[in-house]
N, C-alpha and C positions, 0 to 999 in steps of 0.2 A: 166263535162266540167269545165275549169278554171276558172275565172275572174280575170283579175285583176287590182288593182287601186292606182295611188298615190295622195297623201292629202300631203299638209302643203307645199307645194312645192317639195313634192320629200321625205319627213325627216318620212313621214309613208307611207308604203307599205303594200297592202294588195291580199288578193289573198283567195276567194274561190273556193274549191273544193271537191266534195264528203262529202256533209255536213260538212266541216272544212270550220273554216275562220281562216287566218295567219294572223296575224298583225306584221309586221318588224319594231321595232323601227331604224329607218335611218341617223342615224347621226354616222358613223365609228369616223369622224375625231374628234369627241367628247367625243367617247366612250359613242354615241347614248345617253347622256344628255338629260336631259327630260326639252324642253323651255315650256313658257305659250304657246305657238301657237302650240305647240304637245298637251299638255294639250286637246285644244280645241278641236283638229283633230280626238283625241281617243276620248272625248265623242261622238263626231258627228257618227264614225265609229258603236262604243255598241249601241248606237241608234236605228241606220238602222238596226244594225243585229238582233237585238232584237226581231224583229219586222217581219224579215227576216227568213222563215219557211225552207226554203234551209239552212240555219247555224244552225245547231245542237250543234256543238263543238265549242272553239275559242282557238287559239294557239298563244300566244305574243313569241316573241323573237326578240332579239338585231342581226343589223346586223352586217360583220365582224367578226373576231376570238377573238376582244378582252375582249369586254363587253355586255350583258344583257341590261343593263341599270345602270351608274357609279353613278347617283343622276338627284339632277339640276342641268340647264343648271349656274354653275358660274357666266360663263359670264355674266347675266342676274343680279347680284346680287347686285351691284352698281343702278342698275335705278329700279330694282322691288322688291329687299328687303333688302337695306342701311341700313331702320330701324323699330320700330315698327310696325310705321304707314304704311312704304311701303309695309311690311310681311302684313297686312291685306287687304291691294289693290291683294298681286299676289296671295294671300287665294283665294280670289273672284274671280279673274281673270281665274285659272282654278278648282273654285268647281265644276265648272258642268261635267267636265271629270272624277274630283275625282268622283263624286255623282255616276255617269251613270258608272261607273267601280267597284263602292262598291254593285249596286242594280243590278248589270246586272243578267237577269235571267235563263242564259246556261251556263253550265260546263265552267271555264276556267283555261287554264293549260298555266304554265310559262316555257318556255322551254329555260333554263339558263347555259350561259355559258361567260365563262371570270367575268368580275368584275360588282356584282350585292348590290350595296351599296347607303345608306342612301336612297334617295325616289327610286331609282331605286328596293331595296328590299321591301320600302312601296307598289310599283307597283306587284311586285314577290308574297309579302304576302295577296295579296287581290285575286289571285287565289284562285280556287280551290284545286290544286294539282300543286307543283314544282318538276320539275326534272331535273336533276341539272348533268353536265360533272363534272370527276371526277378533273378538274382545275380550276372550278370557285371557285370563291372567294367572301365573305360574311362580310359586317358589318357595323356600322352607326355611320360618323363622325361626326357628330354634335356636339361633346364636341372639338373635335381640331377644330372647325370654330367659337365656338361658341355660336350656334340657340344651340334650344330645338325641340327636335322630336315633329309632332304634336300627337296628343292625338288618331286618327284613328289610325296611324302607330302604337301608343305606344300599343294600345290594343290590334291590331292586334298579335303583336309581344311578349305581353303578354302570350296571350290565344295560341300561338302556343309553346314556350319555358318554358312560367311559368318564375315568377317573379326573381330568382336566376339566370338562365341564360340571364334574359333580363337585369339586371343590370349588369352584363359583360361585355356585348355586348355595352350597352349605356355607362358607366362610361369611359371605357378603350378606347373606340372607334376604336380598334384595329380590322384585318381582321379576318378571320376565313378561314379554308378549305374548300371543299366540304365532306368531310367527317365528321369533325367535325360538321357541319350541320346539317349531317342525325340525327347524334347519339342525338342531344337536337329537334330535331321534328322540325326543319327550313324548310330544305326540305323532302318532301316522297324521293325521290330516286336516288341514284348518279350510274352512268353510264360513263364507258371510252367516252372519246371526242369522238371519230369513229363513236361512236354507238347513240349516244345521237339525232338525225333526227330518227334515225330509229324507237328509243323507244317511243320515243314522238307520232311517227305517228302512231305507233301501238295502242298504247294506247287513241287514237284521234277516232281512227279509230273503238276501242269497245264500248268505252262511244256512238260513231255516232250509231251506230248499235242497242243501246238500244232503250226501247220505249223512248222519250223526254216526255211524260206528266209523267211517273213516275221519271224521274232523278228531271224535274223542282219541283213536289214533294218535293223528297228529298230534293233538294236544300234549298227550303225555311223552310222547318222542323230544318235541321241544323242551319239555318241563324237564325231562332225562338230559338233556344236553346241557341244559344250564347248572346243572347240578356238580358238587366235585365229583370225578370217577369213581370214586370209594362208596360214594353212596347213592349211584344210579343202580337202576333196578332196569334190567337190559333182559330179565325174563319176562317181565309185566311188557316191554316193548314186544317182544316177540307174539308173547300170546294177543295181545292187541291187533298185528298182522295176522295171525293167523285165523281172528275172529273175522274179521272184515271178509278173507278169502273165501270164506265158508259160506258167509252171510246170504240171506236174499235178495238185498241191496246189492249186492257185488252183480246179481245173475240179472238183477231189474236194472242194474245199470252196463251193462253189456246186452241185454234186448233195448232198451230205448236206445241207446247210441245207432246201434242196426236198424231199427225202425225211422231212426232221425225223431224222436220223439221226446218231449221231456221225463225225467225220468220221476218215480213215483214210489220215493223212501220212507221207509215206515222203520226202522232202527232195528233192524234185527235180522 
């Protein structure tokens, strides 16, 4: 069964079903602009779903045909970051959505289309997995405004492209394809517009299917590797293995493998 909910007045949309949760960023006439008060809405939302044993998977995307998500909201730039001091009030203002979007701990997949630029691509790169129509468009203006990327983005976008194409992209500020994206490891995978719902749900739809104690696993294995040595957490990995082993997912999915049978994961 569906659910579904809006937040921020309308400007996020949400909607689970069949272990997915959708989150629509909702601002068309913005090109879905990410304000502080979305900020807040999406931490609020990673929260509950977190938490929320019905949400397996989680699936962002922009509504309208024309953007993902284009950055910040502009408009907003005059009273929340004029200047220094104000960029460290609108920092604050939404870390906690930053925060709860970088730690969130199930699968998340950006499902990108039209123009996904500056935090709108900080928002894309803190997925798991992008997958991206073959018309969207990619890149980070921040040299023709400006600001300086902040330093999560910058490493994000490091550790996906490697340092040569991440000076490109930052120097020149200029867009990019969707193709040209796959080819430097922006996005996993471009797909014709048409098809681009359908990929996404497929793929929503295998990750949901999996055990969840071994993806969340995974998840934080990867998130430990990426991390410097000093401040990975290689107990939180162990105990992570050693929940999965225990699990009854582990024993359901050694009888269906013997039965030849799909198997039938409940997270625990």
């Amino acid at each position: 069964m569906a659910s579904a909910k809006e937040w921020v007045g309308g400007k996020l949309l949400t909607e689970v079903n069949d272990g997915i949760g959708l989150v629509t960023f909702n601002q068309p006439e913005k090109h879905n602009a990410m304000s502080v008060e979305m900020w807040s809405g999406l931490g609020d939302i990673l929260e509950a779903w977190a938490q929320d044993d019905q949400v397996r998977v989680v699936v962002m995307t922009g509504a309208g045909e024309k953007a993902f998500v284009s950055g910040a909201d502009i408009s907003q730039f005059e009273k929340r970051r004029a200047d220094a001091a104000a960029q460290e009030e609108y920092a604050a203002a939404t870390s906690g959505g930053r925060a709860r979007l970088a730690t969130f701990p199930k699968p998340l997949i950006a499902r990108i289309h039209g123009f996904c630029l500056g935090g709108g691509l900080a928002i894309a790169m803190q997925a798991d997995l992008r997958i991206a129509s073959a018309s969207s468009q990619f890149g980070i203006p921040a040299a023709r405004l400006g600001i300086a990327y902040a330093f999560d983005g910058l490493r994000a976008l490091v550790q996906l492209v490697g340092p040569a194409h991440a000076r490109m992209i930052l120097y020149t500020g200029t867009r990019m394809g969707a193709d040209e994206a796959a080819r430097i490891g922006l996005v996993n995978r471009v797909v014709p517009d048409a098809e681009l719902s359908d990929a996404v749900l497929e793929l929503a739809r295998t990750i949901a299917g999996n055990a969840p104690l071994s993806i969340a696993a995974n998840k934080l294995c990867i998130d430990q590797v990426l991390k410097d040595p000093a401040d990975r957490d290689l107990d939180a990995v162990a105990r992570a293995g050693r929940t999965c082993l225990d699990s009854a997912d582990y024993r359901e999915g050694r009888t269906a493998f013997m039965e030849k049978r799909k198997p039938r994961f409940q997270g625990r």
